[in-house]
LUMFINU-533510 format. One record per residue (C-alpha): residue number from 1; residue in one letter; x, y, z. Coordinates in pm, whole numbers, plus 32768, in hexadecimal, padded with zeros to 4 digits. Layout:
i->NUM&aa->a&X->X&Y->Y&Z->Z
...
//
This chain:
i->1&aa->x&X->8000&Y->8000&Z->8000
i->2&aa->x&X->8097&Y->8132&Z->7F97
i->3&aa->x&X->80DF&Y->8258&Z->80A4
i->4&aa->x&X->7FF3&Y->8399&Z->80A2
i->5&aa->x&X->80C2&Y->84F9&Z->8109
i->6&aa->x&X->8006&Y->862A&Z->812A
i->7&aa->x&X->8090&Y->8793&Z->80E4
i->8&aa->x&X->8069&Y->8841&Z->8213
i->9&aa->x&X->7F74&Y->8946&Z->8178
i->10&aa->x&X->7E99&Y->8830&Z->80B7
i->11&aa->x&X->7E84&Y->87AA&Z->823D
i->12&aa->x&X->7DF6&Y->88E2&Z->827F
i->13&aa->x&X->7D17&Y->8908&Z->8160
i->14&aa->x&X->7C97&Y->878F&Z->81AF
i->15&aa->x&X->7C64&Y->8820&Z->8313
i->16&aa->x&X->7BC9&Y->8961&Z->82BD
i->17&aa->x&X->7ADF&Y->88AE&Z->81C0
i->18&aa->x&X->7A41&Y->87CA&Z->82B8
i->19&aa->x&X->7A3F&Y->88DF&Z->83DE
i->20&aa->x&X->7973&Y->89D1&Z->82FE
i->21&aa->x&X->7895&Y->88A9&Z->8270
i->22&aa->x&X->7855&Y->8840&Z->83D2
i->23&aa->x&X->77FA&Y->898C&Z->8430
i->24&aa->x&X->76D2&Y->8985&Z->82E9
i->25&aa->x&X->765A&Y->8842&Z->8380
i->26&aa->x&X->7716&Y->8751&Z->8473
i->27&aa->x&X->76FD&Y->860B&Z->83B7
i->28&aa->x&X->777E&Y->86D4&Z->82A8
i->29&aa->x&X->78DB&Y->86DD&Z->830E
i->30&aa->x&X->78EF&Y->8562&Z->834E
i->31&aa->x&X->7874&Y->8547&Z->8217
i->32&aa->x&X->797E&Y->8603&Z->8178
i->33&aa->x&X->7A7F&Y->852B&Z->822E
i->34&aa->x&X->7A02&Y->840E&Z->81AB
i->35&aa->x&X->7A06&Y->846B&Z->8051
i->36&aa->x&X->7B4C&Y->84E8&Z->807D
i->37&aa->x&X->7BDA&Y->8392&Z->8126
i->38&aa->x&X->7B20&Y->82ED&Z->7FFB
i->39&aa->x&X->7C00&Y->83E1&Z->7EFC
i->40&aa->x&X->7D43&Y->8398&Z->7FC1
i->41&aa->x&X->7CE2&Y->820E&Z->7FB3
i->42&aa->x&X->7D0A&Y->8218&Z->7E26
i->43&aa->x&X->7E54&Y->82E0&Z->7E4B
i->44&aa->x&X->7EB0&Y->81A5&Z->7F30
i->45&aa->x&X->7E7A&Y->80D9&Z->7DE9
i->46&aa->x&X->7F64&Y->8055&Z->7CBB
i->47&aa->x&X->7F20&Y->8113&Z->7BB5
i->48&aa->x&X->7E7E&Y->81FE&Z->7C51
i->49&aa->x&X->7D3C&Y->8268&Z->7BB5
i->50&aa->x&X->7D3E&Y->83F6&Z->7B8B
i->51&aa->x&X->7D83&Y->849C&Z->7A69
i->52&aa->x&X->7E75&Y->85B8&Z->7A15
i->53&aa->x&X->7E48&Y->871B&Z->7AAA
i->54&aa->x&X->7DD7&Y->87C5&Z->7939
i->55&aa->x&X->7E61&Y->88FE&Z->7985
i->56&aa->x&X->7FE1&Y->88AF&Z->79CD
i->57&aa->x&X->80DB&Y->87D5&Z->78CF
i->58&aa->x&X->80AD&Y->866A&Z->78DD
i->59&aa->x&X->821D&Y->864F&Z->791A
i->60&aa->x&X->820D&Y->86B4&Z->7A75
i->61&aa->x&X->812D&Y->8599&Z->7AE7
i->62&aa->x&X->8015&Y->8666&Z->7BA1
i->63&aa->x&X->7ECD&Y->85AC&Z->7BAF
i->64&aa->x&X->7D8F&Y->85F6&Z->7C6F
i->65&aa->x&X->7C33&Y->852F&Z->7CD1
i->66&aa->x&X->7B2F&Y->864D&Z->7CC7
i->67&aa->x&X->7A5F&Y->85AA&Z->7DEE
i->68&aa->x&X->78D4&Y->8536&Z->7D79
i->69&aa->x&X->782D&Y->85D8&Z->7E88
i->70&aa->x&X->78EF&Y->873A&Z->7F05
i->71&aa->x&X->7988&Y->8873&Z->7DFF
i->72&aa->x&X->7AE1&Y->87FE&Z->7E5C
i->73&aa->x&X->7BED&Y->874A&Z->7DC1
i->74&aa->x&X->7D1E&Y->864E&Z->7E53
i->75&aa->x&X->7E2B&Y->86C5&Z->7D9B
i->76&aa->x&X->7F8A&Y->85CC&Z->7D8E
i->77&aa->x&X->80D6&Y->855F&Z->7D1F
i->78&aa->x&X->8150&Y->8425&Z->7D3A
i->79&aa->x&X->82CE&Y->8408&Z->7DDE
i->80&aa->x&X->839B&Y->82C6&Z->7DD8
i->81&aa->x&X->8355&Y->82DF&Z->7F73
i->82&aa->x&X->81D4&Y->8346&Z->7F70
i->83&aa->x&X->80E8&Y->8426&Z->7ED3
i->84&aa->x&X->80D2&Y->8553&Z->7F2D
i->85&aa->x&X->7F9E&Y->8621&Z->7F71
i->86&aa->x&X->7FE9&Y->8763&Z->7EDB
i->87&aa->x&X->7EB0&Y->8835&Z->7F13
i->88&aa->x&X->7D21&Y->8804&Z->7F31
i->89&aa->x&X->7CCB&Y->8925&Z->7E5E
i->90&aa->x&X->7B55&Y->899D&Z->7E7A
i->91&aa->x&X->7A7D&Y->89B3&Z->7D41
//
């Protein structure tokens, strides 16, 4: 299984994301955890299944799972060591 690493201001974005959903309705946070868990459980995968970020060069390897539910975005690059977690841009 292949190692997850966030950036430390995706963290916060993942953290700030659930705090503000929680605050809209309280189940609504959790639920944005879970679909972000689900989103980081593909990254865990071989090949993973996102597709490239359209709006840099393929070259640099930066892919992103737009999550089904919420306006955001998991946005990674895959290291020999892990994947990183670059950002979790909003829509």
């Amino acid at each position: 299984m292949r190692q997850i690493r966030f950036h430390p201001s995706a963290a916060i974005d993942a953290e700030e994301a659930a705090i503000w959903y929680a605050a809209v309705r309280p189940a609504l946070g959790t639920d944005f955890l879970l679909e972000l868990e689900a989103a980081l459980a593909l990254l865990r995968q071989k090949p993973i299944p996102s597709t490239p970020h359209p709006r840099l060069p393929s070259r640099l390897g930066v892919r992103r799972i737009v999550l089904k539910r919420f306006t955001s975005a998991l946005v990674s690059v895959e290291r020999e060591a892990a994947t990183l977690v670059a950002a979790l841009p909003h829509h």
